[in-house]
N, CA, C and O atoms as a CHARMM CRD file, in Angstrom:
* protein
*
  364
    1    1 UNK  N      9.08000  -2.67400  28.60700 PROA 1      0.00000
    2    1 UNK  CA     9.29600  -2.07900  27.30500 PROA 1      0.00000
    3    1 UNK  C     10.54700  -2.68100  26.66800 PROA 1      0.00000
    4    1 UNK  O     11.57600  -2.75900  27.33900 PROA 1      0.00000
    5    2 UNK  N     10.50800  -3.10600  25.42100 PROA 2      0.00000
    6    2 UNK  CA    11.57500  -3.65900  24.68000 PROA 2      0.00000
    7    2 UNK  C     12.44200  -2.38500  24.11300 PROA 2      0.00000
    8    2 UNK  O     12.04500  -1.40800  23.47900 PROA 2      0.00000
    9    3 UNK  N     13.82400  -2.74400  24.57900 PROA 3      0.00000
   10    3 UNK  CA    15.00500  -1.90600  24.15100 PROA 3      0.00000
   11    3 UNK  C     15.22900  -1.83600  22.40100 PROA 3      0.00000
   12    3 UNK  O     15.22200  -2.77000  21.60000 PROA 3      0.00000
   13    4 UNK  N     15.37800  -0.72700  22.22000 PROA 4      0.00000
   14    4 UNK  CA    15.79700  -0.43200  20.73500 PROA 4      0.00000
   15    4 UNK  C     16.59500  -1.72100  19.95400 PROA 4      0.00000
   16    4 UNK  O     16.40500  -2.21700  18.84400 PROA 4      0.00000
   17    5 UNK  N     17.39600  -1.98300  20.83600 PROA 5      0.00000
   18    5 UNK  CA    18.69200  -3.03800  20.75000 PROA 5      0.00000
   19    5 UNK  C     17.85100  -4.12200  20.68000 PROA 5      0.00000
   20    5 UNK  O     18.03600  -4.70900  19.61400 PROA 5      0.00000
   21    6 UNK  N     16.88600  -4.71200  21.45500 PROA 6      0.00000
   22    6 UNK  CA    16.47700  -5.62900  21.40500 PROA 6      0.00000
   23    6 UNK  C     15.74700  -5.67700  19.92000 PROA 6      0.00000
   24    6 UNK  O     15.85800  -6.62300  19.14000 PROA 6      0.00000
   25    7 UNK  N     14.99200  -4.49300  19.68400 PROA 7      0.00000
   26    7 UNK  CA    14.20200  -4.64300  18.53100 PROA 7      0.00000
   27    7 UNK  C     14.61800  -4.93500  17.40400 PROA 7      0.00000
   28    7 UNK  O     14.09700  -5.58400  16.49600 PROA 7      0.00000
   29    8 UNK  N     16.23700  -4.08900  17.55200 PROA 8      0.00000
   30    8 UNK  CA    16.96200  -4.31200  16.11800 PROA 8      0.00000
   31    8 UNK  C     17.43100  -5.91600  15.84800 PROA 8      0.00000
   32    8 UNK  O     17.27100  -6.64700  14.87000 PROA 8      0.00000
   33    9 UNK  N     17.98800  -6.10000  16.96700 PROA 9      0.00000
   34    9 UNK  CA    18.59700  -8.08600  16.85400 PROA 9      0.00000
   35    9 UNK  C     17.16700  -8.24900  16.48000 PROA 9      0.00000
   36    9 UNK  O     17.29400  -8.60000  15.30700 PROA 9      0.00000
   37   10 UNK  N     15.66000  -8.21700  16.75500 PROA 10     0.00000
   38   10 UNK  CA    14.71200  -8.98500  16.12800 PROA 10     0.00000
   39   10 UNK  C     14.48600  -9.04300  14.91800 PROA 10     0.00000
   40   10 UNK  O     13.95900 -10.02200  14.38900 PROA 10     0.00000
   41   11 UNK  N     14.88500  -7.90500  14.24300 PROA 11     0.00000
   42   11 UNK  CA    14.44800  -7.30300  13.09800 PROA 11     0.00000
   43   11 UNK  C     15.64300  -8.36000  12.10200 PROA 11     0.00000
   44   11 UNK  O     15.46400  -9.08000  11.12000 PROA 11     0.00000
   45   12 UNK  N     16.61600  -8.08800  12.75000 PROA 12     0.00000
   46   12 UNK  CA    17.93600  -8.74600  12.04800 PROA 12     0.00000
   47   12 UNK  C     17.69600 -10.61300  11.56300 PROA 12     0.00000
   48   12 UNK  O     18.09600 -11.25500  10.59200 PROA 12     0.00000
   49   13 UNK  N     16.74300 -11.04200  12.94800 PROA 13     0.00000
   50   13 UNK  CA    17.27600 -12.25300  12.94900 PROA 13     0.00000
   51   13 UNK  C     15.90400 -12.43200  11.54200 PROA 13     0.00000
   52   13 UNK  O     16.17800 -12.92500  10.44800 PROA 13     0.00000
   53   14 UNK  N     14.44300 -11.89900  11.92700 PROA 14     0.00000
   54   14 UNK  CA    13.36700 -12.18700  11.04700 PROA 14     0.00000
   55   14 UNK  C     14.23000 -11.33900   9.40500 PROA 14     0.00000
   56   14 UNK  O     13.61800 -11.57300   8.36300 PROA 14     0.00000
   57   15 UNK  N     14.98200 -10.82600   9.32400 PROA 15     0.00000
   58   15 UNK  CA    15.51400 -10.71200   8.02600 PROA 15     0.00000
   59   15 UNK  C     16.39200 -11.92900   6.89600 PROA 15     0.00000
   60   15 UNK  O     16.41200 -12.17000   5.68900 PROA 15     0.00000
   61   16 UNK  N     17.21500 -12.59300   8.47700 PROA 16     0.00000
   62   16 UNK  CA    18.09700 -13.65100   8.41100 PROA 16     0.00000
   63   16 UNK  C     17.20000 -15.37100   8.22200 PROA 16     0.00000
   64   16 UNK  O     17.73000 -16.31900   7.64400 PROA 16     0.00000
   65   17 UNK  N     15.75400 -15.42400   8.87300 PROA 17     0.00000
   66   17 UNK  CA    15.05800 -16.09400   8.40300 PROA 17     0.00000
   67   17 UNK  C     14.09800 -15.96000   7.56700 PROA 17     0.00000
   68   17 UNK  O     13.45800 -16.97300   7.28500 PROA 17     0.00000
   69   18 UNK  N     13.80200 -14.89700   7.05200 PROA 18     0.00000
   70   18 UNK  CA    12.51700 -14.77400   6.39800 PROA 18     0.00000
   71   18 UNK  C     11.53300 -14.50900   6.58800 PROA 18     0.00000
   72   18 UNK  O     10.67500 -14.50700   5.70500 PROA 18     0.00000
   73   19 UNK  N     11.25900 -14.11600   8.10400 PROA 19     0.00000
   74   19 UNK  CA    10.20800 -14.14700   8.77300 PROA 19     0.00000
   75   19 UNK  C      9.87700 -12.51800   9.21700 PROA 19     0.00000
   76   19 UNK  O     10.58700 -11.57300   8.87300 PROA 19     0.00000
   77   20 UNK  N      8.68000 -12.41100  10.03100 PROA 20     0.00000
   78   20 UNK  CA     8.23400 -10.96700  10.64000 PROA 20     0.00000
   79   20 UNK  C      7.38900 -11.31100  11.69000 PROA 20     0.00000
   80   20 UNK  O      6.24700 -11.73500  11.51300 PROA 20     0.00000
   81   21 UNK  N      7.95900 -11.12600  12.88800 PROA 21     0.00000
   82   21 UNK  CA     7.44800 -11.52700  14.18700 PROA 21     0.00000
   83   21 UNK  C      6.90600 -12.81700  14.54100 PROA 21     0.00000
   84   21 UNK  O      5.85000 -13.09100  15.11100 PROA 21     0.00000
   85   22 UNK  N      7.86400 -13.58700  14.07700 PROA 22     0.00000
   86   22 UNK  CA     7.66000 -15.18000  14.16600 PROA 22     0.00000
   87   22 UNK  C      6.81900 -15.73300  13.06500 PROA 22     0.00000
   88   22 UNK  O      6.62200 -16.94700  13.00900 PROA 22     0.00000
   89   23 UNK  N      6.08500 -14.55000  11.79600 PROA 23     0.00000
   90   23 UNK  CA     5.27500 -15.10800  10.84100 PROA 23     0.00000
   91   23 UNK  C      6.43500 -15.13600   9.63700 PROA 23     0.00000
   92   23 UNK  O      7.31400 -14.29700   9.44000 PROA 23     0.00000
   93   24 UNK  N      6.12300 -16.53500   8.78800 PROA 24     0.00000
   94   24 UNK  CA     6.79500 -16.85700   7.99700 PROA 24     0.00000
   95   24 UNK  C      6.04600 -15.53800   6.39900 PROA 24     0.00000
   96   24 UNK  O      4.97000 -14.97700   6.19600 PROA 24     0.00000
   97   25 UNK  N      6.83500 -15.58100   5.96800 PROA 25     0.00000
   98   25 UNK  CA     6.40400 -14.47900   4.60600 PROA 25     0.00000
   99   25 UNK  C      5.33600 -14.87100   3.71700 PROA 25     0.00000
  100   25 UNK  O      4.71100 -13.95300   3.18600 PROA 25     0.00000
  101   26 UNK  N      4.95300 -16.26500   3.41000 PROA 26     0.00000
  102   26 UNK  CA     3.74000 -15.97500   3.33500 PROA 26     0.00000
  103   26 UNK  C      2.53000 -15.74900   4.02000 PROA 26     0.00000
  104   26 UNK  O      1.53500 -15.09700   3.70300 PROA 26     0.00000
  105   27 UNK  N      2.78400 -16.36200   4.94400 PROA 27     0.00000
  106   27 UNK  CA     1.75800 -15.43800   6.31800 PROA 27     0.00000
  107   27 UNK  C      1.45600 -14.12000   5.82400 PROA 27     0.00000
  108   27 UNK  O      0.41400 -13.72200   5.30400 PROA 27     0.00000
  109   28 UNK  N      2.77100 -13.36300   6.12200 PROA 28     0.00000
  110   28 UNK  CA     2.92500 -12.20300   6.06100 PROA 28     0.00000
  111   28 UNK  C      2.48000 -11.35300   4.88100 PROA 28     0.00000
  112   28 UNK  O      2.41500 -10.12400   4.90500 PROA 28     0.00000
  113   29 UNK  N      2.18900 -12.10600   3.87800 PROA 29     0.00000
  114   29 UNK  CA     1.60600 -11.64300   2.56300 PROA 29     0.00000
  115   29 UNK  C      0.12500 -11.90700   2.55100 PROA 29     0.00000
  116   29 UNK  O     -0.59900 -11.10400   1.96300 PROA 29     0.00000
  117   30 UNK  N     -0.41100 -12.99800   3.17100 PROA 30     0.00000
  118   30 UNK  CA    -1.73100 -13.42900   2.95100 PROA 30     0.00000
  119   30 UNK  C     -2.11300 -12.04000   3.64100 PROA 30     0.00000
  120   30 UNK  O     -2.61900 -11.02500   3.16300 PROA 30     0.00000
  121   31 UNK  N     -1.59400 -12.43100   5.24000 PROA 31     0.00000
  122   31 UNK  CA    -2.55000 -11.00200   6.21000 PROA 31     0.00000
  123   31 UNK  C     -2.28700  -9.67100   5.07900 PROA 31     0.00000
  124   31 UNK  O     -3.19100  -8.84800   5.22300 PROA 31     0.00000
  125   32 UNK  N     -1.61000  -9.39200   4.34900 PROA 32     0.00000
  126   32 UNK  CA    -1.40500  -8.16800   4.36600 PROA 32     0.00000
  127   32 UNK  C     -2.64800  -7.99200   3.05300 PROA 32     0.00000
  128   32 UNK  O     -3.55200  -7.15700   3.09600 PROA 32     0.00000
  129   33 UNK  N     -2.43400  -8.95600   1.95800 PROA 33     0.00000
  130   33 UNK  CA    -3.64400  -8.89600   1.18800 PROA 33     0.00000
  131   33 UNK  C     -4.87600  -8.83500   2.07800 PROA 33     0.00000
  132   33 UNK  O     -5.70700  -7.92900   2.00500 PROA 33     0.00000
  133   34 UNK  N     -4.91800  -9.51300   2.63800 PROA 34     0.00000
  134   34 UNK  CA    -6.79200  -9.94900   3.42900 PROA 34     0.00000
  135   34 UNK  C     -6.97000  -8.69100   3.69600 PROA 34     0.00000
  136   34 UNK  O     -8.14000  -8.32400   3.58700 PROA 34     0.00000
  137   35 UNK  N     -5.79200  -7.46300   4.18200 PROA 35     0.00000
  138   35 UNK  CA    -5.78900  -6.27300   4.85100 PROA 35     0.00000
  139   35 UNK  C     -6.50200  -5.54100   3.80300 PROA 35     0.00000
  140   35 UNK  O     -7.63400  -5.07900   3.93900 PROA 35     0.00000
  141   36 UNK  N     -5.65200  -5.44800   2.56700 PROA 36     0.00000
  142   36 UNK  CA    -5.88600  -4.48900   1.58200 PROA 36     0.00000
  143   36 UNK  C     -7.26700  -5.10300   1.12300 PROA 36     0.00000
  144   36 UNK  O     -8.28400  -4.42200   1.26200 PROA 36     0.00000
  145   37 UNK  N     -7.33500  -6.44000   0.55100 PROA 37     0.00000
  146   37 UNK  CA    -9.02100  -6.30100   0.34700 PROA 37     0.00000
  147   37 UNK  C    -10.35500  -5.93200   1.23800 PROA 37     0.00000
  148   37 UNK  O    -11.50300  -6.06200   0.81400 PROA 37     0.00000
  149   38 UNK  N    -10.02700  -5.48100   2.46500 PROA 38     0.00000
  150   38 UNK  CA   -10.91800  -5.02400   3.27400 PROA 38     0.00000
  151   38 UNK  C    -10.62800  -3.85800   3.45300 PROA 38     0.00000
  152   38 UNK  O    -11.52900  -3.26300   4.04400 PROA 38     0.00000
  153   39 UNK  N     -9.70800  -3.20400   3.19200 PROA 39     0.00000
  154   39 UNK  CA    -9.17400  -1.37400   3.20500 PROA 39     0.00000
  155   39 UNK  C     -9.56800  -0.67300   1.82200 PROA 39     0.00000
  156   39 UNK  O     -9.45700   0.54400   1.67400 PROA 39     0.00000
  157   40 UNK  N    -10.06700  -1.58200   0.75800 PROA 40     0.00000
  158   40 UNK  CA    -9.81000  -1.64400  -0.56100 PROA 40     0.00000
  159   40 UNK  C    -11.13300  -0.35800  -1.15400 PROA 40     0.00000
  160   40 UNK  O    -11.14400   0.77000  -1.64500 PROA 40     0.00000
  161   41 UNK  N    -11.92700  -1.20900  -0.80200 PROA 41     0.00000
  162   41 UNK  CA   -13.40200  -0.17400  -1.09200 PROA 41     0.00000
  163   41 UNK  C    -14.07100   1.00200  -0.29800 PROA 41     0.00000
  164   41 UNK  O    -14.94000   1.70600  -0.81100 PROA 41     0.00000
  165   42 UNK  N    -13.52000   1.21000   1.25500 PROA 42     0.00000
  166   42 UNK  CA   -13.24700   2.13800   1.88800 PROA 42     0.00000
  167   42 UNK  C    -12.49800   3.00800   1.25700 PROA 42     0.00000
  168   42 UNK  O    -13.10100   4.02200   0.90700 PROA 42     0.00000
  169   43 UNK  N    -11.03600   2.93200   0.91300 PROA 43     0.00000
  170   43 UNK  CA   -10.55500   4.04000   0.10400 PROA 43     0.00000
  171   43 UNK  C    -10.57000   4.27400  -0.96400 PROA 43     0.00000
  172   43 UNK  O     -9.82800   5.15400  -1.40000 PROA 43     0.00000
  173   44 UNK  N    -11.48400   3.52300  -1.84500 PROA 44     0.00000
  174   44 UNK  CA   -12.12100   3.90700  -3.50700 PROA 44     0.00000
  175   44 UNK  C    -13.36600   4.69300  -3.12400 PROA 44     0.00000
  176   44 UNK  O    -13.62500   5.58700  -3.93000 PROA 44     0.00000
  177   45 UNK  N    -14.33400   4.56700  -1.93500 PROA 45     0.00000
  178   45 UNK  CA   -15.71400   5.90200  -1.74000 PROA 45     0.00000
  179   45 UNK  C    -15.36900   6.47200  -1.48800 PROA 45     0.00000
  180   45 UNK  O    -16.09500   7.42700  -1.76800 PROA 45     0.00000
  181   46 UNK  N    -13.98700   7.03200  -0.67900 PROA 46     0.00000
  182   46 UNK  CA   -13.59900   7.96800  -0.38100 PROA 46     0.00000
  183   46 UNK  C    -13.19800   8.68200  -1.18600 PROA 46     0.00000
  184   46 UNK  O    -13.61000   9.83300  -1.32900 PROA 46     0.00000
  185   47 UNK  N    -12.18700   8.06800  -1.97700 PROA 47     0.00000
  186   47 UNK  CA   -11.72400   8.82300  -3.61500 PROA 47     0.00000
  187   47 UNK  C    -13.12800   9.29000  -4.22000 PROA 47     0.00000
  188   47 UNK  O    -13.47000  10.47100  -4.29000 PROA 47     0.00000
  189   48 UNK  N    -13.96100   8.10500  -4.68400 PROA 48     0.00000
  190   48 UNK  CA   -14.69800   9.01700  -5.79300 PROA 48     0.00000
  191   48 UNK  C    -15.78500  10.00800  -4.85700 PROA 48     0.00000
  192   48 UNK  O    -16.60500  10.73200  -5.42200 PROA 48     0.00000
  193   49 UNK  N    -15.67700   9.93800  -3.48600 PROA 49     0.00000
  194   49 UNK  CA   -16.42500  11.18700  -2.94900 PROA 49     0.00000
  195   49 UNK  C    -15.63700  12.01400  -3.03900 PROA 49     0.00000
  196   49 UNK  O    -16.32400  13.02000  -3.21900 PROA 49     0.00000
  197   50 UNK  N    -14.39900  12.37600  -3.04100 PROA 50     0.00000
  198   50 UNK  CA   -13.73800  13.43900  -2.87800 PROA 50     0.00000
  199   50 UNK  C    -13.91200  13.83400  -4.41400 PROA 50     0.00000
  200   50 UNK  O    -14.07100  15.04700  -4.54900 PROA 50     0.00000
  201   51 UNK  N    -13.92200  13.00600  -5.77400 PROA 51     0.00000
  202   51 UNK  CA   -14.03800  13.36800  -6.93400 PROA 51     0.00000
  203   51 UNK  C    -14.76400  13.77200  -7.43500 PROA 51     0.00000
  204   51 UNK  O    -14.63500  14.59400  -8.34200 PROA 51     0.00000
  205   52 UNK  N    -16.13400  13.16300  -6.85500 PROA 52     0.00000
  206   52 UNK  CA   -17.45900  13.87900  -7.40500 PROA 52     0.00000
  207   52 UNK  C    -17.82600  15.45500  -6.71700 PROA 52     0.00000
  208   52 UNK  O    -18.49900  16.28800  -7.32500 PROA 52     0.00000
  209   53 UNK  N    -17.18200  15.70300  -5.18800 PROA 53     0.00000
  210   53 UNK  CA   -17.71500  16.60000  -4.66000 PROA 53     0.00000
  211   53 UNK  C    -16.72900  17.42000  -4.43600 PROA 53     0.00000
  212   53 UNK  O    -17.20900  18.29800  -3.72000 PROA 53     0.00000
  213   54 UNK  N    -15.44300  17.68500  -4.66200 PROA 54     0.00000
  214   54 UNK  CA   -14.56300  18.59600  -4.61400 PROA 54     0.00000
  215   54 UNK  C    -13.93600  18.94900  -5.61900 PROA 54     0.00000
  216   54 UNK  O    -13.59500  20.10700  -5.86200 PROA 54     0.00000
  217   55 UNK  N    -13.67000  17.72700  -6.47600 PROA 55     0.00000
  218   55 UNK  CA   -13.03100  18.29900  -7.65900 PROA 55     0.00000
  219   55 UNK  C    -13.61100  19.40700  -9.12600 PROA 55     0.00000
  220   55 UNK  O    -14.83500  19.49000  -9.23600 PROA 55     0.00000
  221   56 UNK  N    -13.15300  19.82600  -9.68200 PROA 56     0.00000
  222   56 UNK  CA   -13.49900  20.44700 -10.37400 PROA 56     0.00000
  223   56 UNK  C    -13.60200  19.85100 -11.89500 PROA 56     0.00000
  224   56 UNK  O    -13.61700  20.69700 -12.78800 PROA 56     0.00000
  225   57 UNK  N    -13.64800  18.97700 -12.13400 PROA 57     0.00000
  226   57 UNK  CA   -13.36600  18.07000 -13.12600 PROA 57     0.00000
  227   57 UNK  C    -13.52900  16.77400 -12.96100 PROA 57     0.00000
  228   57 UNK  O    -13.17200  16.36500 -11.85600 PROA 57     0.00000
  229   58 UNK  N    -13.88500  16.11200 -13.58100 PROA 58     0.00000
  230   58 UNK  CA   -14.03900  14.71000 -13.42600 PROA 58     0.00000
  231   58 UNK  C    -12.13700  13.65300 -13.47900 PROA 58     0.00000
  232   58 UNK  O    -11.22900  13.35100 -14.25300 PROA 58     0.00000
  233   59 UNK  N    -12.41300  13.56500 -12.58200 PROA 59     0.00000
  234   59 UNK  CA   -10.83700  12.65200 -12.67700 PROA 59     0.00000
  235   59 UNK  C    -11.19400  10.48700 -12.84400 PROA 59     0.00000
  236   59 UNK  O    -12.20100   9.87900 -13.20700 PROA 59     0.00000
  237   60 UNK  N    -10.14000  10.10600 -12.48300 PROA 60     0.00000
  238   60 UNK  CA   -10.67200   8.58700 -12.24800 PROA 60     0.00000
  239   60 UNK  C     -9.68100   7.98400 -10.98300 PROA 60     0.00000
  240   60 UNK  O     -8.66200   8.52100 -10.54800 PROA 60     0.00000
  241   61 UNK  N    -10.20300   6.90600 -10.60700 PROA 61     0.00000
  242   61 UNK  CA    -9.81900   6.59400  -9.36100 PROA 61     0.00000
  243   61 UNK  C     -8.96900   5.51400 -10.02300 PROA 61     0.00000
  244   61 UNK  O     -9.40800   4.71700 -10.85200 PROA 61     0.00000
  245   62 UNK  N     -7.48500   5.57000  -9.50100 PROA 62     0.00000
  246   62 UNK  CA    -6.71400   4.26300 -10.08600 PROA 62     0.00000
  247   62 UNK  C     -6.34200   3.77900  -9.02100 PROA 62     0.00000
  248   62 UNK  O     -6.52700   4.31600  -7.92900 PROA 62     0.00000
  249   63 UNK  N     -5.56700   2.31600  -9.27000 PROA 63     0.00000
  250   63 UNK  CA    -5.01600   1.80600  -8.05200 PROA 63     0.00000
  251   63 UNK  C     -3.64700   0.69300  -8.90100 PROA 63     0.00000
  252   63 UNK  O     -3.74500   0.01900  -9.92600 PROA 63     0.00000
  253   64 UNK  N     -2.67900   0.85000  -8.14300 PROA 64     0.00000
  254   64 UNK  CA    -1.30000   0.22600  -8.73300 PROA 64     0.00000
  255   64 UNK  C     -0.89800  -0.60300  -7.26300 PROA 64     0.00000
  256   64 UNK  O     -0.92500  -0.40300  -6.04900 PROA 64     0.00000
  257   65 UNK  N     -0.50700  -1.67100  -8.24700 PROA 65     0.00000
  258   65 UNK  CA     0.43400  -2.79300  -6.96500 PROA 65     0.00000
  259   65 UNK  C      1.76100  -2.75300  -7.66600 PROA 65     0.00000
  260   65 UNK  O      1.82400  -2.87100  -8.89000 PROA 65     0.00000
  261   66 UNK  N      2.50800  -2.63800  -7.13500 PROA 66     0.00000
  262   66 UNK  CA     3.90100  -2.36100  -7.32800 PROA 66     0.00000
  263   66 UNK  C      5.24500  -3.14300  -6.34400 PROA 66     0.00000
  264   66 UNK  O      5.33100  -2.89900  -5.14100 PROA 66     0.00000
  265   67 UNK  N      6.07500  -3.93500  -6.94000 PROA 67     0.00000
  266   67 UNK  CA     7.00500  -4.33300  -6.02700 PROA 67     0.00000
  267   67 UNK  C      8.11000  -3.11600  -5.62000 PROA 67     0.00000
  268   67 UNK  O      8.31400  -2.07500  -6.24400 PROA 67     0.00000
  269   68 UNK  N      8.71500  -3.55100  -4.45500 PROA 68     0.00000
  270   68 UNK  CA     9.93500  -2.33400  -3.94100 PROA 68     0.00000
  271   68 UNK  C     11.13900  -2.78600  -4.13000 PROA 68     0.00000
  272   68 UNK  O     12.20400  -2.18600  -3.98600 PROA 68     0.00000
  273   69 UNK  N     10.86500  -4.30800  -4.59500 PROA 69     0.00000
  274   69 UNK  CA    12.43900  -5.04700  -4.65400 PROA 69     0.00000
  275   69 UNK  C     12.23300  -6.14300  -3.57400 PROA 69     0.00000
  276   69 UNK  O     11.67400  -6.07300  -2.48000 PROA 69     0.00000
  277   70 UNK  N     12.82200  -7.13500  -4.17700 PROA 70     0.00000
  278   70 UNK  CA    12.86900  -8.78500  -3.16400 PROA 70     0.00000
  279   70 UNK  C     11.04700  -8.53700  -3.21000 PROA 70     0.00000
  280   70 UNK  O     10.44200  -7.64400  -3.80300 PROA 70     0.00000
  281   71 UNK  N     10.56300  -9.49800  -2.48900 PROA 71     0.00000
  282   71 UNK  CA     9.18300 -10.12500  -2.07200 PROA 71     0.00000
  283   71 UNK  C      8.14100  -8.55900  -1.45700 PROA 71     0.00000
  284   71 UNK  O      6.94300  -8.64600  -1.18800 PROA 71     0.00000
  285   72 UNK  N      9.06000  -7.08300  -1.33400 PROA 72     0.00000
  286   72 UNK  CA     8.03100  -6.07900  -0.56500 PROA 72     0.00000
  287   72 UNK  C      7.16400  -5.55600  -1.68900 PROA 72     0.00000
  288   72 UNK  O      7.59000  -5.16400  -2.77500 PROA 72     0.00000
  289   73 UNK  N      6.17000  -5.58600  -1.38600 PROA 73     0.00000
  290   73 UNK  CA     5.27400  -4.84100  -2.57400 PROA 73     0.00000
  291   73 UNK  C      4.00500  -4.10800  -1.96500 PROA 73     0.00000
  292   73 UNK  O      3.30900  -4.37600  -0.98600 PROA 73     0.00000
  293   74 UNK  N      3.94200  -2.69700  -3.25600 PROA 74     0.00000
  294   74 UNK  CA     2.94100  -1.55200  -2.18300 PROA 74     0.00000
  295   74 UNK  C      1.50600  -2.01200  -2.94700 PROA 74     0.00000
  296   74 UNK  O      1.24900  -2.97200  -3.67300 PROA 74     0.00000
  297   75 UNK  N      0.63000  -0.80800  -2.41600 PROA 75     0.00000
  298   75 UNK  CA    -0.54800  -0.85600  -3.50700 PROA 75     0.00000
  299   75 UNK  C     -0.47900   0.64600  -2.64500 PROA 75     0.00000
  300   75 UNK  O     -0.25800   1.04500  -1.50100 PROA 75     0.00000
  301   76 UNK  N     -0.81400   1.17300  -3.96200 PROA 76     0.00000
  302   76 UNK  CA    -1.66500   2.89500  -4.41800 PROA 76     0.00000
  303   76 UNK  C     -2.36300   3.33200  -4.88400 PROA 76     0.00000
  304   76 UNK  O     -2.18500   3.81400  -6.00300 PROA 76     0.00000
  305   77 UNK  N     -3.47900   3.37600  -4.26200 PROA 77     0.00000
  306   77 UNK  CA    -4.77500   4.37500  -4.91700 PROA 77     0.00000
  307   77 UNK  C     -4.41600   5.59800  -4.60100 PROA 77     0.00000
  308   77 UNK  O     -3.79900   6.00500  -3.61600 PROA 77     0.00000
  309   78 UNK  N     -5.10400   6.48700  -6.04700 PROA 78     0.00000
  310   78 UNK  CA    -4.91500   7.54900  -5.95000 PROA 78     0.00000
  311   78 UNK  C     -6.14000   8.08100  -7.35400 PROA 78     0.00000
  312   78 UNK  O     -6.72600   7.31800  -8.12200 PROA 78     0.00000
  313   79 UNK  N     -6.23000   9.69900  -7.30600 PROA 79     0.00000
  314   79 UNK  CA    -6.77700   9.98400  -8.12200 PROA 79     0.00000
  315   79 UNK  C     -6.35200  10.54500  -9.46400 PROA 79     0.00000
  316   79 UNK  O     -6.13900  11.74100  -9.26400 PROA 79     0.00000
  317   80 UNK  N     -6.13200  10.25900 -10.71500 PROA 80     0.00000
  318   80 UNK  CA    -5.69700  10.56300 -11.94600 PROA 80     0.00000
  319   80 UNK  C     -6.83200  12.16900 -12.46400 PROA 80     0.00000
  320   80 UNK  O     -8.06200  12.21900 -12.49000 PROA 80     0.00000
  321   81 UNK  N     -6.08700  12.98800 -12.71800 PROA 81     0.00000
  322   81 UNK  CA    -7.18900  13.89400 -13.26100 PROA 81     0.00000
  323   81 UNK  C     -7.04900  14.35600 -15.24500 PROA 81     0.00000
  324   81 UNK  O     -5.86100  14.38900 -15.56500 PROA 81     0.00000
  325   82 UNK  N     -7.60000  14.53800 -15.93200 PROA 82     0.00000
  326   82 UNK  CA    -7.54600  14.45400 -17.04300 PROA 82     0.00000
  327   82 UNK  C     -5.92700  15.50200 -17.64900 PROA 82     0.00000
  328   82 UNK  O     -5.10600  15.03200 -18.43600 PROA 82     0.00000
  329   83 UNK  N     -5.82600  16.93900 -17.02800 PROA 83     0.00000
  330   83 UNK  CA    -4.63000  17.49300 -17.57200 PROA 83     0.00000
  331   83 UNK  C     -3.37000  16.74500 -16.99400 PROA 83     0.00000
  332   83 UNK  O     -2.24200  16.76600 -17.48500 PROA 83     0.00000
  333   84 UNK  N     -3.83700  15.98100 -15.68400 PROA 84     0.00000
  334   84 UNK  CA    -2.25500  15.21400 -15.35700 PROA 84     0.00000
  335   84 UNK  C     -1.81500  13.69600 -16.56600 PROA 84     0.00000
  336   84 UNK  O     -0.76200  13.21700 -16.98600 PROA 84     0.00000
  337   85 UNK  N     -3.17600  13.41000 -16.73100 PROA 85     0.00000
  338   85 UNK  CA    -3.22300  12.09500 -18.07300 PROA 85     0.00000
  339   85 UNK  C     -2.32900  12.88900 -19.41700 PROA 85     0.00000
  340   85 UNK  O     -1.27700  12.52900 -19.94600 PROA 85     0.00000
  341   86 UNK  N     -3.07600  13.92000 -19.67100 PROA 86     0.00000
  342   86 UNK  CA    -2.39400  14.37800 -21.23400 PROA 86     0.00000
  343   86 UNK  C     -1.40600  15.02300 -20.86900 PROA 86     0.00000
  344   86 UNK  O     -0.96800  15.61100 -21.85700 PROA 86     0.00000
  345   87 UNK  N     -0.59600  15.31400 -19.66200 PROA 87     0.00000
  346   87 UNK  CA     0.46300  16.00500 -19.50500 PROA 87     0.00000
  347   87 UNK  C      1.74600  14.31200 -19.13700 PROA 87     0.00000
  348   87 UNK  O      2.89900  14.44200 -18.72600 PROA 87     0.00000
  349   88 UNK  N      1.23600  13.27700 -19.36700 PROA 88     0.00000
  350   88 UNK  CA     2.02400  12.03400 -19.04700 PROA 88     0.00000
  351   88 UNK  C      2.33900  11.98600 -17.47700 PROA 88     0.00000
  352   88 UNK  O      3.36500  11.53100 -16.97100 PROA 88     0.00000
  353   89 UNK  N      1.33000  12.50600 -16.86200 PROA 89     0.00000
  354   89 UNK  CA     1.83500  12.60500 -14.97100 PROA 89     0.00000
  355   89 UNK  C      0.65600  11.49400 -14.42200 PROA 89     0.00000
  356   89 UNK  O     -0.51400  11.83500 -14.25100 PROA 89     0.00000
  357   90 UNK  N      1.18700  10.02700 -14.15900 PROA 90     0.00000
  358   90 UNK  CA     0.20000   9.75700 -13.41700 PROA 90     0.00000
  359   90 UNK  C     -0.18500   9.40000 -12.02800 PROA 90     0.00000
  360   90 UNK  O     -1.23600   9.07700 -11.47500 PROA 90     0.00000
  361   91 UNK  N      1.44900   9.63100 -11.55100 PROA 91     0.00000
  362   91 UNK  CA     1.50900  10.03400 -10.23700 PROA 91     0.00000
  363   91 UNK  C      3.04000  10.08200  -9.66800 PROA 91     0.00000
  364   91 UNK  O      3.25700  10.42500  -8.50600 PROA 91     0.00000
């Protein structure tokens, strides 16, 4: 088992090169897209099943890519419902 200590010097040094477990950052971006386009439509049937069959209202299924700062960036699906739209809440 790798020591805390050890993990952190790893973490430090892939910060100090650019890297994440020996993968260079775009590596690290391709896998993570390839990830999300195969996670992508799994969690949009899930949304609009939960929309068509629980909600009480028709909502819409959105999805946002968003940076966190430097090169990290998220993506969020989620569901928008019509009083959170005209109330300016969209998540």
């Amino acid at each position: 088992m790798v020591s805390r200590h050890a993990e952190l010097l790893r973490h430090f040094a892939d910060l100090r090169d650019g890297t994440h477990g020996g993968r260079s950052r775009g590596d690290k971006e391709r896998l993570l897209r390839r990830g999300r386009a195969l996670l992508d439509p799994h969690a949009r049937q899930a949304l609009a099943e939960i929309n068509t069959d629980l909600l009480l209202e028709p909502a819409r299924v959105t999805a946002t890519e968003f940076a966190l700062g430097g090169w990290r960036r998220r993506c969020r699906l989620g569901i928008v419902m019509a009083e959170q739209q005209a109330a300016g809440i969209e998540r």
